[in-house]
N, C-alpha and C positions, 0 to 999 in steps of 0.2 A: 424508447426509440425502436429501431427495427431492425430485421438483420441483414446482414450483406444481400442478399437475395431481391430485398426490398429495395435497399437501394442503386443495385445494378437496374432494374426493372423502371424505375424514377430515371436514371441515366440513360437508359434504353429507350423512353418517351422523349427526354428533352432531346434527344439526336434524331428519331424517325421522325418525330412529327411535323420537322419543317421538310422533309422529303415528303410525306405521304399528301400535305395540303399541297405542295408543289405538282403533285400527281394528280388530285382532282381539280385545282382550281385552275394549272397550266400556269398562265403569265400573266392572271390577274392578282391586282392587289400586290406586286413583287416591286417596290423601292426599295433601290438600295440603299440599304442603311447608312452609306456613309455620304449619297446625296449626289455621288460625283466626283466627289472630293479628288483631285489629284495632286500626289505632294511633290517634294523638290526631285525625284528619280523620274517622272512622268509617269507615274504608276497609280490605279487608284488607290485609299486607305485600305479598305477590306476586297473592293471587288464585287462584282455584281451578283454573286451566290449569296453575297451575305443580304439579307433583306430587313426588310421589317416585319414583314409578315410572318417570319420565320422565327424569329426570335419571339414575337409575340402567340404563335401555335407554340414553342414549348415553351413557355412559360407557363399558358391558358390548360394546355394538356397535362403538363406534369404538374401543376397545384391539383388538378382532377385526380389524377394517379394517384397522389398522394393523401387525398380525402378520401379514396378508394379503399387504401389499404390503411387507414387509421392513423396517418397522419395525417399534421396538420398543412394546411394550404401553405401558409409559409414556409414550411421546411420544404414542401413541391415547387414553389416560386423561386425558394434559394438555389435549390439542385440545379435548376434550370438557368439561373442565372450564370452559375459558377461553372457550367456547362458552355453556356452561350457566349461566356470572357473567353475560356480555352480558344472557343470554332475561332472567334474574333481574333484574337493574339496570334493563333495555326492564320486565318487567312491572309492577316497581315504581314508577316513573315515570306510564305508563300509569294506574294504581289512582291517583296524585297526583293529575293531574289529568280523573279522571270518566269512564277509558275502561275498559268492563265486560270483565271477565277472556275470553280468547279474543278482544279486539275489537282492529282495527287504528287505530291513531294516524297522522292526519293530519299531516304536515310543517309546524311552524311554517312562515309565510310563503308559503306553497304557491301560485301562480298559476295560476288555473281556467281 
């Protein structure tokens, strides 16, 4: 296996990559992954940051990453998948309660 370093670096691709292809390709190729979808609150499922495109650069880029540094593409595929449930799980949450897709959520509790 590899050591922390390695896989902060794997986690660090499957999170930039769907901003950096957001940055060269703009608003092409961006469906959102959940279609549309809006459930019983009128709220989308994930929101329109979440794409497909997105999840599919880190997947595509962290198996690379991870061929890169001697491991195997599937252990780069899984990082990214298990990366790309969190963003999904955070986005979905987020649309629960009121926060506009791309926006960042405040810490319950949080002292200002």
């Amino acid at each position: 296996m590899g050591t922390i370093f390695e896989l902060l670096g794997l986690l660090a691709l499957a999170n930039y990559a769907p901003i950096l292809l957001k940055n060269v390709a703009g608003q092409r190729w961006s469906w959102p992954l959940d279609g549309g979808l809006t459930l019983w609150d009128g709220r989308q499922l994930f929101g329109t940051s979440k794409t497909v495109r997105g999840v599919v650069a880190s997947l595509v880029v962290t198996a690379v990453g991870a061929v890169a540094i001697g491991w195997g593409w599937e252990m780069g595929a899984a990082v990214a998948a298990w990366w790309m449930g969190g963003e999904l799980f955070s986005g979905f949450c987020k649309r629960r309660v009121g926060v506009c897709a791309g926006g960042r959520a405040v810490r319950f509790g949080q002292v200002s």
